[in-house]
N, C-alpha and C positions, 0 to 999 in steps of 0.2 A: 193202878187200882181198877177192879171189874166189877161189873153191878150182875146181880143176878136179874133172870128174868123173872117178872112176876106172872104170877097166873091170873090175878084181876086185871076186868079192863084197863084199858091204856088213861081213860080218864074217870073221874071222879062224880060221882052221884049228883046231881044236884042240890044245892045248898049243905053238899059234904065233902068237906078238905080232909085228903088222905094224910092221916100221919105221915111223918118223915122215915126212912128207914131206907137202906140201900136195895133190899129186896125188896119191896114198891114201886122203884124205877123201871118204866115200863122198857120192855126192849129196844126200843130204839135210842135211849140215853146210856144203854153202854159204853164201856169204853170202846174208842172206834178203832178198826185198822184200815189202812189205806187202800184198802181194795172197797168198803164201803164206806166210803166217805162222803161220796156223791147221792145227795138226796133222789129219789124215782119222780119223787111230786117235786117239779121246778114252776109251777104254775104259781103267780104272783097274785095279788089281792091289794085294790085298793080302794079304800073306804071311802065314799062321796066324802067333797069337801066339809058338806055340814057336817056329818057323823064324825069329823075328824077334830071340829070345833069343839063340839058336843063332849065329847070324850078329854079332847085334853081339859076344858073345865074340869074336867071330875080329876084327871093326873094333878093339876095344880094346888086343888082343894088336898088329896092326898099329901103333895108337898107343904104344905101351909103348917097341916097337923102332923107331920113325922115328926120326931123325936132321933132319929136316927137312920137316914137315910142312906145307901151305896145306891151307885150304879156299875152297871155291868155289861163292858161293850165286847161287839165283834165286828169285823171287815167290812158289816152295812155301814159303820158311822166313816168310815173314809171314802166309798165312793167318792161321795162330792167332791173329795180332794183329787178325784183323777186315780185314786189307786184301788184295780181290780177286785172283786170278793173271792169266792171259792164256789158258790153253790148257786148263781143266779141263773134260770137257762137262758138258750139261744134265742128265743125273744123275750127277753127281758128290756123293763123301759130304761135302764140306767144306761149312760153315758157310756159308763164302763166297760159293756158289754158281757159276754156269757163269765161267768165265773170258772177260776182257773182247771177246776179239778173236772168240771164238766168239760170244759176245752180239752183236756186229756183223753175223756171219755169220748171225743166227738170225729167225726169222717175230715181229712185234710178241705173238705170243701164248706164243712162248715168253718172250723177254723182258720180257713182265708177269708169266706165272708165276714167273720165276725171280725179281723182287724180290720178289714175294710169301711167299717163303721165305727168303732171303737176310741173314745178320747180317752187316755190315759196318761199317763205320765209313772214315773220311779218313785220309789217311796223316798230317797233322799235329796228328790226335789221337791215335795208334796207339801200345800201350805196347809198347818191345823184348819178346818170347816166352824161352823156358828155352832156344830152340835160339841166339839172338842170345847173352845170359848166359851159355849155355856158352862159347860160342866166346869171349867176351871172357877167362873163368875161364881156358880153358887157353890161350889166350895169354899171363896173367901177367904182363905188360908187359914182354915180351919172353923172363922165363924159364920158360916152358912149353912143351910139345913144339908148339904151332902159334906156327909164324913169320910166317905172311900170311893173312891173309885177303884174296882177289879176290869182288868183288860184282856182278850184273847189275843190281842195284836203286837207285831210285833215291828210294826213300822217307824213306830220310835213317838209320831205324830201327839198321843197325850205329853212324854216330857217338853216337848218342840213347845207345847202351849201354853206350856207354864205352871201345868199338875208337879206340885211339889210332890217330890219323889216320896216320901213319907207317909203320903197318901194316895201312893201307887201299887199295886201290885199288877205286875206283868207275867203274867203267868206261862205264856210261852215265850219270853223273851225278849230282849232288846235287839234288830240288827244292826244299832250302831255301836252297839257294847261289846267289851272285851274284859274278860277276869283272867284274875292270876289264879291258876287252878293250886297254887301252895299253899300264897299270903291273902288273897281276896284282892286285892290291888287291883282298881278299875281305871280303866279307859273308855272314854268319848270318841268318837269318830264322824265325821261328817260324810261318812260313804259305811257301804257296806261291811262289816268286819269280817265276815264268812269268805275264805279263801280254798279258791276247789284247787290251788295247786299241794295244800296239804291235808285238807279233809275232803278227799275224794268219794268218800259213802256219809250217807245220812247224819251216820253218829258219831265221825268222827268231827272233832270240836275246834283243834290246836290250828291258830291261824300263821304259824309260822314268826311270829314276832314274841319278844322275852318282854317280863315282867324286870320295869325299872327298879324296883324297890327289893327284891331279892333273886331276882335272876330267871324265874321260874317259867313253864311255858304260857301264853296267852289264850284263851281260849273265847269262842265266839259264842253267844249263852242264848242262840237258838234253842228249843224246845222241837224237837221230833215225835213224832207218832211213834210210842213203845219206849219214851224217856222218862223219867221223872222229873214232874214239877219242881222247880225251885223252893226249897224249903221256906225261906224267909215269907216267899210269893203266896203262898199257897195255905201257910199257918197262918198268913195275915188275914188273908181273903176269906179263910173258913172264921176267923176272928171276930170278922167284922161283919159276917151272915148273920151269925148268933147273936150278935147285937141291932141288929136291923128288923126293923117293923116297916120300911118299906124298899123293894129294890126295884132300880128302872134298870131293866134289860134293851138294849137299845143295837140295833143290827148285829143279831148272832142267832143262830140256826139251832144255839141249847142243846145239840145234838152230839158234841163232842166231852167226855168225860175223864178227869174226875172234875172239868172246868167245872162244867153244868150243874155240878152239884153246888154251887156257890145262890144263884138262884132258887135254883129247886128247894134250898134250906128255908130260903124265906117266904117263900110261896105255901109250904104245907105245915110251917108251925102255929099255933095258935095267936093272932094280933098279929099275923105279918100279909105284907102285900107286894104280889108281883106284878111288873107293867111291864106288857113287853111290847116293844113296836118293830116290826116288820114287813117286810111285802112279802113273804110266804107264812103258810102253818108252821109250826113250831112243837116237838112233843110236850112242851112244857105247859101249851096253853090251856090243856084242863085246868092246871092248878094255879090259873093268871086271874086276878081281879080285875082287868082291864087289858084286850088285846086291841093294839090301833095299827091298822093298816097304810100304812104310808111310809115316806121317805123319813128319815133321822130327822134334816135340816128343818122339814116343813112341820114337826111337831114340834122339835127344841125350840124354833122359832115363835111356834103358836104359845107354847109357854112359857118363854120368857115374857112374850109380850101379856100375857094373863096374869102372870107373877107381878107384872110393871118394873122389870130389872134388865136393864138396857145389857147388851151381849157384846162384851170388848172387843175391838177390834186387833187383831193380831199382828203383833209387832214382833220384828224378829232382834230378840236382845242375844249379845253376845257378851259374854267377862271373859278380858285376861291379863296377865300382868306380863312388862314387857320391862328390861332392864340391863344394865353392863356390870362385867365382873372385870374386874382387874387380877389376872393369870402369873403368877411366878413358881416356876421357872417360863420365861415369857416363851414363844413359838420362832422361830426364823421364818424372817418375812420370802413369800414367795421371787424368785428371779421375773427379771421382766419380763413379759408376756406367755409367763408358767400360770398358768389353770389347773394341774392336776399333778398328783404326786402325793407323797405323805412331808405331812411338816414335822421339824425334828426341832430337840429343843438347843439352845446356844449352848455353846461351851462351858462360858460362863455362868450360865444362868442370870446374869441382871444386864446385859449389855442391850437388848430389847423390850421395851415395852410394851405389855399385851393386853390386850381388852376382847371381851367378850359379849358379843351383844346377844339377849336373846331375848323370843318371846314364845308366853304359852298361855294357850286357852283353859280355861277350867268352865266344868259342869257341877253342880249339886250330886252329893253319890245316890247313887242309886238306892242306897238304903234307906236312905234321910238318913242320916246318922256320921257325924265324923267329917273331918278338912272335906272341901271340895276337890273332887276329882279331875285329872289332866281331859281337857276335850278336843282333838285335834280336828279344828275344823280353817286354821291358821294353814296354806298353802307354800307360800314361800315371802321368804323376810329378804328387803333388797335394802344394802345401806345406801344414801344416796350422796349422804355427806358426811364427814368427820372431821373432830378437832376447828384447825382455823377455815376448815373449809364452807365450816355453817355460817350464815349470815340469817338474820330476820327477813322473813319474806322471800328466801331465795327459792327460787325457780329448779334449781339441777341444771343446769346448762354452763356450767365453766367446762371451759374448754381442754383442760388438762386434769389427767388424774391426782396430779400434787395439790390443782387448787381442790380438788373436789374433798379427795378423803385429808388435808391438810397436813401431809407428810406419811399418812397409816398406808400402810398395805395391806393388804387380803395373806392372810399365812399360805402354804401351799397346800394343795386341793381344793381351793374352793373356787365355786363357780362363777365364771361373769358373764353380765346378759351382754349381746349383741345387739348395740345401739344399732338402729335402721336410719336415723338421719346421719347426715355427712359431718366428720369432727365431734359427734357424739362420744361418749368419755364410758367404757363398761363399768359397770359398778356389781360389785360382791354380793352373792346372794345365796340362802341357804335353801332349799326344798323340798316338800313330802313328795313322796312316790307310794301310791295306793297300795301296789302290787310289793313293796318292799319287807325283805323279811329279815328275822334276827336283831340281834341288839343294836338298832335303831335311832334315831335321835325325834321318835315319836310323840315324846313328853314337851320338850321343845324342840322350834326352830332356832339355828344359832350362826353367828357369824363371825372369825373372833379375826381380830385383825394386829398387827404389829409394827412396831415404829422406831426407825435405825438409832433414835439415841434414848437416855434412860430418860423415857418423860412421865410426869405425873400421870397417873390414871386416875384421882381421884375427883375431877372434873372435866370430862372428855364432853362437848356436845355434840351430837351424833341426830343425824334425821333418817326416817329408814318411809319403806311404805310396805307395807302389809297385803299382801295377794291371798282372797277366802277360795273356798273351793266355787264352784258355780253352781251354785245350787237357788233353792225359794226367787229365780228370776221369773219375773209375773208380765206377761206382754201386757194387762190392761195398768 
């Protein structure tokens, strides 16, 4: 979508709000190409601390009396989390350092200086900030003055905080997400999903991994310069503009389109108010009832506490269900000290007994809507005891693989870790590989094991331990 340019000034008369219209949008809220992306003005603005008090009173009084609130983020609300923005320049106060697309734009000496100072961290180790946490608080799940949150990001950081997905729109993306370009069929990931060993350019999508549920290819639901919005994303967000009388714009440069137009709706309709808070100009601020110069954290912060609504503190919740299936025609159990090969099934088909252990993480979908979604954030499932091998309170340390897995064995191919102390007993274990592609065991981790006579399956006790990826580790 392209906005024409208009021939009137770039801002609005004094005590006169321009109608809405796409020919109104001043030229710099066009749609952008990657060649200007990078704002000319990097020059930051930060409002004395009173003027900043001053001001969020009036944001809170506006929140008090909305009727229908969104807010509306971009790359400023994660700083604090340690992840980079796009448009901040080479002295800039954040942490973070120059923003990325200027870093592009910049001589090899500025951008050695600037990692040379620079605290960052990856988006999939990134913990939500107080401004994510508010926004989930006054949402409420549903009954708090914020109805929507629209997001330009795509760091994953709103779902990580607990923004029900229902009341999300991401409008360029998820990068832990993966769709079925057939059936819709989503996946979770606790790393990146964008794989450059098969989308080698921009727009290409296919991560190299099949859709469980019909076969179909996977695809990574980045958002590119010269793509199309997500439908779902982007009818919601224009949805929930037209119902909004007030939207908090919260670290975003407003400068990228047809996002910007989310804001921009509410800002020039009659009884709508836009707040935007930033440490640069912004083209949208003629048409803002309130611009505050400052950091995300240090406003959310000033109003929540003006609101008097204490700001959760972020905990990292995990769901998943983890359990044994009993297999016939059962697996032939691996030979001794066989780790790899393919397992084939018994002649007879009942003269081994098989069990399958598995476990799998689930996310809410992305839609809000329909079962929860597979989220693999589960690294590797190790069995450590089976059958008579369990006892209450046991340690893992018997000394023979019989007493441990209690007569089971591991089928053939599958993996055993190598005990590092002396007489340590290897125990079976299943693992994700990031880099892994094609039909997968993505959905779950699984371990199935088999046992020389026909024994019951339908009470096997099994202890296993659960390896996450490494990720939200926090030195303080």
């Amino acid at each position: 979508e392209h906005w024409e340019q208009s021939s009137e000034p770039s801002s609005p008369s004094p005590g006169r709000r321009r109608s809405y219209s796409p020919s109104h949008l001043p030229a710099s809220v066009r749609a952008c190409e990657m060649a200007s992306t990078v704002c000319e003005d990097t020059a930051e603005l930060h409002d004395a601390p009173e003027e900043v008090r001053r001001k969020v009173k009036r944001l809170a009084k506006y929140v008090r009396t909305s009727k229908h609130m969104i807010a509306f983020t971009g790359a400023g609300v994660s700083t604090a989390a340690g992840i980079p923005d796009f448009r901040s320049g080479v002295n800039t106060s954040l942490e973070t350092g120059a923003g990325a697309w200027v870093l592009r734009a910049s001589t090899p000496d500025v951008r050695k200086a600037n990692a040379a100072r620079r605290v960052a961290t990856t988006t999939v180790k990134a913990v939500p900030t107080s401004t994510h946490m508010s926004l989930v608080k006054l949402h409420g799940n549903g009954k708090g003055p914020l109805k929507a949150l629209v997001s330009q990001n795509t760091d994953g950081l709103h779902r990580r905080s607990g923004m029900p997905p229902e009341a999300l729109a991401e409008l360029h993306g998820n990068s832990n997400l993966e769709r079925c370009v057939d059936c819709g069929w989503e996946i979770m990931r606790d790393f990146k999903t964008r794989n450059s060993k098969t989308a080698k350019s921009a727009k290409e999508h296919r991560t190299g991994r099949i859709c469980k549920a019909c076969g179909g290819d996977l695809h990574d639901t980045i958002i590119n310069f010269g793509e199309s919005l997500p439908d779902r994303d982007l009818s919601m967000a224009n949805d929930q503009a037209a119902q909004a009388d007030l939207c908090l714009a919260l670290g975003s440069s407003l400068s990228v389109s047809p996002a910007n137009h989310v804001p921009q709706q509410v800002g020039c309709k009659q009884g709508g108010r836009l707040v935007i808070v930033n440490l640069m100009r912004t083209p949208l601020d003629g048409h803002a009832d309130l611009v505050i110069h400052a950091k995300c954290d240090t406003v959310m912060e000033l109003l929540m506490e003006e609101l008097a609504i204490d700001i959760p503190t972020f905990k990292l919740q995990r769901k998943f269900e983890i359990g044994a299936t009993s297999l016939r025609p059962a697996v032939q159990p691996a030979a001794e000290g066989e780790d790899e090969g393919e397992g084939e099934a018994d002649a007879n088909g009942n003269n081994v007994g098989s069990l399958r252990i598995w476990v799998r993480g689930l996310s809410p979908c992305a839609s809000g809507s329909g079962d929860d979604v597979p989220f693999q954030f589960i690294r590797r499932l190790v069995v450590l005891e089976a059958g008579s091998g369990v006892s209450v309170g046991a340690t893992g340390r018997t000394s023979s693989a019989k007493g441990v897995l209690g007569g089971w064995t591991a089928v053939s191919g599958t993996k055993h870790t190598q005990p590092k102390r002396k007489g340590g007993v290897p125990r079976p274990y299943s693992e994700v590989l990031k880099d892994a592609l094609g039909d997968d065991n993505f959905a779950n981790v699984e371990v199935t094991l088999a046992h020389p006579s026909n024994t019951d399956t339908s009470a096997i006790p099994v202890r296993v331990k659960l390896h996450f990826f490494g990720n939200y580790v926090r030195k303080d």
